[in-house]
mmCIF file of the N, C-alpha and C atoms, coordinates in Angstrom:
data_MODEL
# 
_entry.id   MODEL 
# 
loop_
_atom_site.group_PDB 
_atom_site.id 
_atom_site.type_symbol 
_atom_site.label_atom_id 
_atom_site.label_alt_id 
_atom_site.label_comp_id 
_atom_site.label_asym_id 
_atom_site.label_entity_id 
_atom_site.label_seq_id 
_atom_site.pdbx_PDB_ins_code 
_atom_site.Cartn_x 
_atom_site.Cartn_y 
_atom_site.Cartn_z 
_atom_site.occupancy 
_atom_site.B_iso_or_equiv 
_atom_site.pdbx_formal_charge 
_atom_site.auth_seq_id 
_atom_site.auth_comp_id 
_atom_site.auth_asym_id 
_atom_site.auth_atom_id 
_atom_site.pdbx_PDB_model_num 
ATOM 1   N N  . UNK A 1 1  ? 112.631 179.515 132.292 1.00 0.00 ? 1  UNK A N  1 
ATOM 2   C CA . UNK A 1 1  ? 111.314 178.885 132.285 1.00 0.00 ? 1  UNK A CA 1 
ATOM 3   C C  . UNK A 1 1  ? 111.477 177.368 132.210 1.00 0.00 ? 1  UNK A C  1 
ATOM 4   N N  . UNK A 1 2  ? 110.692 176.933 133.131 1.00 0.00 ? 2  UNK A N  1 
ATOM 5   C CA . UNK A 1 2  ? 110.875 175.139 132.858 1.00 0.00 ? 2  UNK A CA 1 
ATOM 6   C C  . UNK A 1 2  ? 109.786 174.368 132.271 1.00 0.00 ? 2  UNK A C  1 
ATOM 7   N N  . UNK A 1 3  ? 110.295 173.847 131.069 1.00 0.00 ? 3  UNK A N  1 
ATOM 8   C CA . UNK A 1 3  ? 109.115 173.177 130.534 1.00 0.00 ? 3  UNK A CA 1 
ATOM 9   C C  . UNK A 1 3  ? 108.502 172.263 131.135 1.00 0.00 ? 3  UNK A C  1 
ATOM 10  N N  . UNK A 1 4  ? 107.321 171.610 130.074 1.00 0.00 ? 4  UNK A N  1 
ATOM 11  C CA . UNK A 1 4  ? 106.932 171.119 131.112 1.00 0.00 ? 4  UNK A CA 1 
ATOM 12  C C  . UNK A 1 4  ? 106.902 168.866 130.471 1.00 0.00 ? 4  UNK A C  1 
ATOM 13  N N  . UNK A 1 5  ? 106.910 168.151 130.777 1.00 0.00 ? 5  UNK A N  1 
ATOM 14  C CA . UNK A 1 5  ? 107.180 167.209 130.618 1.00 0.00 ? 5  UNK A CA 1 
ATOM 15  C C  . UNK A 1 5  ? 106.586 166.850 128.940 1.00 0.00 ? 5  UNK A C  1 
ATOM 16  N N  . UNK A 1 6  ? 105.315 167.440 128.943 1.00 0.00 ? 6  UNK A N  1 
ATOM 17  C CA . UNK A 1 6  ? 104.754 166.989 127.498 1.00 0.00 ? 6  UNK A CA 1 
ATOM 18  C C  . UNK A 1 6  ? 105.333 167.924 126.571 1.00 0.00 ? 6  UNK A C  1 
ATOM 19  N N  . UNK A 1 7  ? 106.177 168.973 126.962 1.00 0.00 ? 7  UNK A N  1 
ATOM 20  C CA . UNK A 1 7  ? 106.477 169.620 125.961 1.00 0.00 ? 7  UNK A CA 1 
ATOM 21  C C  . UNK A 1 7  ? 107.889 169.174 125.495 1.00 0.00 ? 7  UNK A C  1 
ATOM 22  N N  . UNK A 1 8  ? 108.550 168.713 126.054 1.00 0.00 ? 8  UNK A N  1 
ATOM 23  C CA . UNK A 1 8  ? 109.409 167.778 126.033 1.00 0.00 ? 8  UNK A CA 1 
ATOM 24  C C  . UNK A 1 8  ? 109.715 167.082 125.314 1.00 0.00 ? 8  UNK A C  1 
ATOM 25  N N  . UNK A 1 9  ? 108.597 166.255 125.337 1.00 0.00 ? 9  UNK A N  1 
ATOM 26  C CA . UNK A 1 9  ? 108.143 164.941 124.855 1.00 0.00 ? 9  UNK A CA 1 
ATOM 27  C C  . UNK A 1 9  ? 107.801 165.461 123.639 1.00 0.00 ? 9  UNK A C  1 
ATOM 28  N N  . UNK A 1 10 ? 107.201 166.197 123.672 1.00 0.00 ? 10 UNK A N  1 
ATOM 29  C CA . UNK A 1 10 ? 106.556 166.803 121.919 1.00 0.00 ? 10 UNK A CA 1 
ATOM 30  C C  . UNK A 1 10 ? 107.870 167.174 121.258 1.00 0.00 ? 10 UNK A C  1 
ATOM 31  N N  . UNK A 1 11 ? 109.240 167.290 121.949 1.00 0.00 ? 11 UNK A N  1 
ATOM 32  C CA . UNK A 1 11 ? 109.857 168.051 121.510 1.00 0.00 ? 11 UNK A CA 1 
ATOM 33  C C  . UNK A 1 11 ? 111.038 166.965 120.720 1.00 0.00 ? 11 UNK A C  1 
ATOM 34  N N  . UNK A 1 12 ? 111.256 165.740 121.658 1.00 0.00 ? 12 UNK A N  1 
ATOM 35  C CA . UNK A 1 12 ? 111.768 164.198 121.507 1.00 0.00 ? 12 UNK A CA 1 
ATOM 36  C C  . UNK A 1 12 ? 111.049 163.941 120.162 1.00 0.00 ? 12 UNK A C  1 
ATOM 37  N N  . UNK A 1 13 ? 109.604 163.840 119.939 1.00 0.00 ? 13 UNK A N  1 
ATOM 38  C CA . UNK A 1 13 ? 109.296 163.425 118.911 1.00 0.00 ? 13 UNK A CA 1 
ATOM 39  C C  . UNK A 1 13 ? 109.207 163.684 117.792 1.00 0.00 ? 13 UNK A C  1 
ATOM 40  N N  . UNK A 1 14 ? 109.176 165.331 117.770 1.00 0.00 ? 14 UNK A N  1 
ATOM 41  C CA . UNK A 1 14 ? 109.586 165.809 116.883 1.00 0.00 ? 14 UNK A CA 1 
ATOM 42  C C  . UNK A 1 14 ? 110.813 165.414 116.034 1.00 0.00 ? 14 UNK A C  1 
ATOM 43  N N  . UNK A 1 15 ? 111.953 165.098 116.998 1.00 0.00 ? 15 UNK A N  1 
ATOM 44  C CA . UNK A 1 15 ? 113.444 164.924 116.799 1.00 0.00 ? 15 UNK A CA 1 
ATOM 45  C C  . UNK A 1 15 ? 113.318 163.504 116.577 1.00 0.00 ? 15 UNK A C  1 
ATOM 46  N N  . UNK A 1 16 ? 112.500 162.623 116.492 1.00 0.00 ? 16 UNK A N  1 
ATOM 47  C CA . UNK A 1 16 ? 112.957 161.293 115.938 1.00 0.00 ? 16 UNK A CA 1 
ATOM 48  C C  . UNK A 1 16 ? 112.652 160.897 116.914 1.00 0.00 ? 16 UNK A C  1 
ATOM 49  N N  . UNK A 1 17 ? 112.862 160.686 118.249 1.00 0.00 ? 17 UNK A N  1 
ATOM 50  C CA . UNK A 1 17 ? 113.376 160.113 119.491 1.00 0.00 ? 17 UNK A CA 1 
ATOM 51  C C  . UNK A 1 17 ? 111.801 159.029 119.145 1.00 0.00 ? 17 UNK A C  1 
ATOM 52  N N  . UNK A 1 18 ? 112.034 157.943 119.756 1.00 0.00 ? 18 UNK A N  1 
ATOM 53  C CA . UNK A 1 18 ? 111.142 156.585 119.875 1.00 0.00 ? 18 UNK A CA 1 
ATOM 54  C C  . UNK A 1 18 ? 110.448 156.249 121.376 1.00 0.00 ? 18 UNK A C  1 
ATOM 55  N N  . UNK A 1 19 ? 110.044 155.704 121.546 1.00 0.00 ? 19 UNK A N  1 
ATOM 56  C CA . UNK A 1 19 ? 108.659 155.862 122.891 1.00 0.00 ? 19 UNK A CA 1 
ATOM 57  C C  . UNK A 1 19 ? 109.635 155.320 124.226 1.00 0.00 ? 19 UNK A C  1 
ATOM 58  N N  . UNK A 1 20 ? 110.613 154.745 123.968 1.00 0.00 ? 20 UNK A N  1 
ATOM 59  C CA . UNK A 1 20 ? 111.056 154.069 124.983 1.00 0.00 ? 20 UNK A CA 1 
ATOM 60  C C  . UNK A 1 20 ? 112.356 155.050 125.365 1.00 0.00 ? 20 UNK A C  1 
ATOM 61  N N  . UNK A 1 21 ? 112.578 156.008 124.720 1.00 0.00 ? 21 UNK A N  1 
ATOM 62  C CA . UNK A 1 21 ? 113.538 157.297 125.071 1.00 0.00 ? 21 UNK A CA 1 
ATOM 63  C C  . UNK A 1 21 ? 113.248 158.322 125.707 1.00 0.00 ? 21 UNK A C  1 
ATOM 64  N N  . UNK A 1 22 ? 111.877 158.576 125.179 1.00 0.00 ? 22 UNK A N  1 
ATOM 65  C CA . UNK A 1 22 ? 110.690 159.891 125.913 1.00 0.00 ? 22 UNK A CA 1 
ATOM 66  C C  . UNK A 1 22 ? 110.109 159.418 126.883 1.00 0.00 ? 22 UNK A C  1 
ATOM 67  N N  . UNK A 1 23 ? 110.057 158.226 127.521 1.00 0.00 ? 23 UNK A N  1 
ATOM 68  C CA . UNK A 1 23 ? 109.439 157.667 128.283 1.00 0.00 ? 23 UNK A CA 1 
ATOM 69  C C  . UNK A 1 23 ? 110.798 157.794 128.961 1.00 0.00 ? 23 UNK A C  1 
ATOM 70  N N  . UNK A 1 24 ? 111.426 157.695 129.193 1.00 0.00 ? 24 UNK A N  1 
ATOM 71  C CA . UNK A 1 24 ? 113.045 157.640 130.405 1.00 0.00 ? 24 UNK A CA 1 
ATOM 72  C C  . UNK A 1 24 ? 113.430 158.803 130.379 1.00 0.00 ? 24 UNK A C  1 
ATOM 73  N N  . UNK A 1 25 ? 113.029 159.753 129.357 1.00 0.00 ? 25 UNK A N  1 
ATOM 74  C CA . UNK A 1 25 ? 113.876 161.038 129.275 1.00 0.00 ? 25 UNK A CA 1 
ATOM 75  C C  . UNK A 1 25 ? 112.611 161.963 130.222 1.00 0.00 ? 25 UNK A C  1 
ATOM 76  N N  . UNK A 1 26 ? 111.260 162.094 130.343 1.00 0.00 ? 26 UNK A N  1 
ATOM 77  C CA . UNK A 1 26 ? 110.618 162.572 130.545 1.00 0.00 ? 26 UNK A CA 1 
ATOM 78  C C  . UNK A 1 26 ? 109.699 161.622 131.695 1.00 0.00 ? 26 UNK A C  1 
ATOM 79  N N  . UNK A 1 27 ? 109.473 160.183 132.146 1.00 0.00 ? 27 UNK A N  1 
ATOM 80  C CA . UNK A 1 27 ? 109.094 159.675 133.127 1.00 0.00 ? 27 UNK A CA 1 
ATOM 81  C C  . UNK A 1 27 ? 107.395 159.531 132.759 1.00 0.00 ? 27 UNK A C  1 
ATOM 82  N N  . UNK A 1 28 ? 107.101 159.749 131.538 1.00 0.00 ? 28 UNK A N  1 
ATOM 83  C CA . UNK A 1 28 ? 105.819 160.050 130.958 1.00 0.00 ? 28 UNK A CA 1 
ATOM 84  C C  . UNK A 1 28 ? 105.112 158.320 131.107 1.00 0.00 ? 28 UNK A C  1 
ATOM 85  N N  . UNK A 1 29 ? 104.195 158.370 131.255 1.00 0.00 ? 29 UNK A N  1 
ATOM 86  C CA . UNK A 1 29 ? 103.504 156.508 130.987 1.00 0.00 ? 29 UNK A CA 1 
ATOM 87  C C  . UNK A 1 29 ? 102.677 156.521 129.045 1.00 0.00 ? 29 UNK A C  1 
ATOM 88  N N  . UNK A 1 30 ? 102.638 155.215 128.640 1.00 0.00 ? 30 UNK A N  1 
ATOM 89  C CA . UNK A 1 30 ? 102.307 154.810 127.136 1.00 0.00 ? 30 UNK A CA 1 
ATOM 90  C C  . UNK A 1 30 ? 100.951 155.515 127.606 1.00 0.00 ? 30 UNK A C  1 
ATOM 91  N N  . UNK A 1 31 ? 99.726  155.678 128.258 1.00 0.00 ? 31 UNK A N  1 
ATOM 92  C CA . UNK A 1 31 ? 98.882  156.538 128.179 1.00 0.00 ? 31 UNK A CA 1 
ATOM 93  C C  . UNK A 1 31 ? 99.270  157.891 127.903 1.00 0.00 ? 31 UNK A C  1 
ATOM 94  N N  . UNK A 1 32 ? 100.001 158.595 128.507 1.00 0.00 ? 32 UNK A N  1 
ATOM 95  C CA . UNK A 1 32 ? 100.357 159.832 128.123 1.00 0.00 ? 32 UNK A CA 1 
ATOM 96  C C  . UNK A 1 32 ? 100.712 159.915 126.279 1.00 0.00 ? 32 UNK A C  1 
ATOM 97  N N  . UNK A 1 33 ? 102.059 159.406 126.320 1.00 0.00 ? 33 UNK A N  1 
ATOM 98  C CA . UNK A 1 33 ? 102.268 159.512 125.357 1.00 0.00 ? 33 UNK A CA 1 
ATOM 99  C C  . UNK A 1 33 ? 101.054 159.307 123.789 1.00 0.00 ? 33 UNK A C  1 
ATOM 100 N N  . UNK A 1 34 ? 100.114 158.001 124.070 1.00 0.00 ? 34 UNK A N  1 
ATOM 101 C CA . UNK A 1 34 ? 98.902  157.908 123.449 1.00 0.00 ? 34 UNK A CA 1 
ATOM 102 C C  . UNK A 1 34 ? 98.136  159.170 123.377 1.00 0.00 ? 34 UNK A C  1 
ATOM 103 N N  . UNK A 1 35 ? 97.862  159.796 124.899 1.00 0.00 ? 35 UNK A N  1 
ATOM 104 C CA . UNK A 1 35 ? 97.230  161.764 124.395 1.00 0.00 ? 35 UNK A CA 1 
ATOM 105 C C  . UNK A 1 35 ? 97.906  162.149 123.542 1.00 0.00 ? 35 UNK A C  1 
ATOM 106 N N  . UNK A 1 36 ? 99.366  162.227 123.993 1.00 0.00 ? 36 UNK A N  1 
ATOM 107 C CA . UNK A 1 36 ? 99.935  163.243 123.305 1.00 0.00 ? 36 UNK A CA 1 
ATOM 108 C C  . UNK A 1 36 ? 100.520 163.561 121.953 1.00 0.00 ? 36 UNK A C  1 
ATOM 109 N N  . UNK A 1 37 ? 100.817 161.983 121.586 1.00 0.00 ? 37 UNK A N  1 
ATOM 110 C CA . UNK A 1 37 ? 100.937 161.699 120.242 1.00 0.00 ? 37 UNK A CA 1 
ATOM 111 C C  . UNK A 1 37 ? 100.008 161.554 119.184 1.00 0.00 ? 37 UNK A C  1 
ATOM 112 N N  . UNK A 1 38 ? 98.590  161.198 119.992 1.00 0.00 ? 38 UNK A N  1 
ATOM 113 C CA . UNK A 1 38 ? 97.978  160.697 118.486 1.00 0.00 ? 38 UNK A CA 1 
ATOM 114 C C  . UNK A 1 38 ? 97.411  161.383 117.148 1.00 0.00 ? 38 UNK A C  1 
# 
């Protein structure tokens, strides 16, 4: 099964990872991450 980019990302942040890692690791934009984090 392939995740899918925000889950990813949910998954980076969980782990510590910082906006400028999930953003290169996943190709996500600071809007996204703003949904998805706040």
């Amino acid at each position: 099964r392939q995740e899918t980019k925000f889950e990813i990302a949910k998954e980076l942040f969980a782990d510590g990872a910082d906006r400028t890692k999930i953003k290169r690791y996943t190709g996500l934009s600071d809007a996204d991450l703003d949904t998805l984090l706040h």
